[in-house]
N, C-alpha and C positions, 0 to 999 in steps of 0.2 A: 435618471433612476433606471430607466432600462438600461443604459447599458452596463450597468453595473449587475441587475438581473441576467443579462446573458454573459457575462464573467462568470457567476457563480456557474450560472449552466452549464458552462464548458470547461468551468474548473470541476466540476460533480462527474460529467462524461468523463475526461480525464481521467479520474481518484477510481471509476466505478471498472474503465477499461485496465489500468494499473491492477486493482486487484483481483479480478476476473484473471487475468494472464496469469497471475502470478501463483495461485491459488489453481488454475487448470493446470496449470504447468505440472506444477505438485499432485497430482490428480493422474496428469499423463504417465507421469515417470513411476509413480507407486504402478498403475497396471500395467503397463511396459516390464515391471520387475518380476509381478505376476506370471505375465506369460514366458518369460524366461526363465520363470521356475516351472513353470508347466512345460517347458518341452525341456527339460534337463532331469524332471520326475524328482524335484524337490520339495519339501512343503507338501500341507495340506490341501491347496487348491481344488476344487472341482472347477474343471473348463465353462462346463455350462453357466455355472451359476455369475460371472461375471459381465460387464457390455466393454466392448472396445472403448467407451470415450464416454466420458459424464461430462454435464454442461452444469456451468456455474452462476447461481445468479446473488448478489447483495443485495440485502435490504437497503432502502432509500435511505433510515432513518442515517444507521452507520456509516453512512456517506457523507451523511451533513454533517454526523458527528465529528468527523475527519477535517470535515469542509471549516465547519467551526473551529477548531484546531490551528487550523493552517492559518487561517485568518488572523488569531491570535497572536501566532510567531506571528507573523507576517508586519503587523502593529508592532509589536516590540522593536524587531527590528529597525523599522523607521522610527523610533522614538528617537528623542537626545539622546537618553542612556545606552540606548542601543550602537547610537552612532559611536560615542566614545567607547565601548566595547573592544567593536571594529578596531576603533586605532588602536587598542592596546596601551592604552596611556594609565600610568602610575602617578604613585602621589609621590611626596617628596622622602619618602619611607620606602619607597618600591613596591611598595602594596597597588593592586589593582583598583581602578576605581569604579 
């Protein structure tokens, strides 16, 4: 049982560093655009009123709630159904099965 608790753990790390990056990212590039409207004297900007870099944090819950997600594909997947999926196998109609 633990080590299936430290799977989640570092499938949750994972999921939380995924969207922290990805979400700062978007974060960075909006005020990166900012101040390239600021020194071009574009837009409404006031200098002051912005900070070089916001820091991002996720709620725990919407992590698990991801977490739970992934888990779910994750089961289909490995089902039977899932496995014949994968192969691509038809019936004797060419219909998917």
């Amino acid at each position: 049982m633990s080590k299936n608790k430290d799977n989640d753990e570092l499938l949750r790390a994972q999921i939380n560093d995924i969207i922290e990056a990805d979400i700062q990212l978007g974060i960075n590039d909006y005020l990166e655009g900012k101040e390239s409207e600021q020194k071009s004297g574009v837009g409404f900007s006031d200098p002051d009123a912005g900070a070089d870099q916001l820091n991002v944090k996720v709620s725990r819950d919407e992590i698990d709630k991801i977490l739970k997600e992934y888990k779910r594909i994750k089961k289909a997947e490995k089902s039977n159904l899932g496995e014949v999926k994968k192969l691509g196998l038809t019936d004797q109609f060419g219909r998917q099965l």
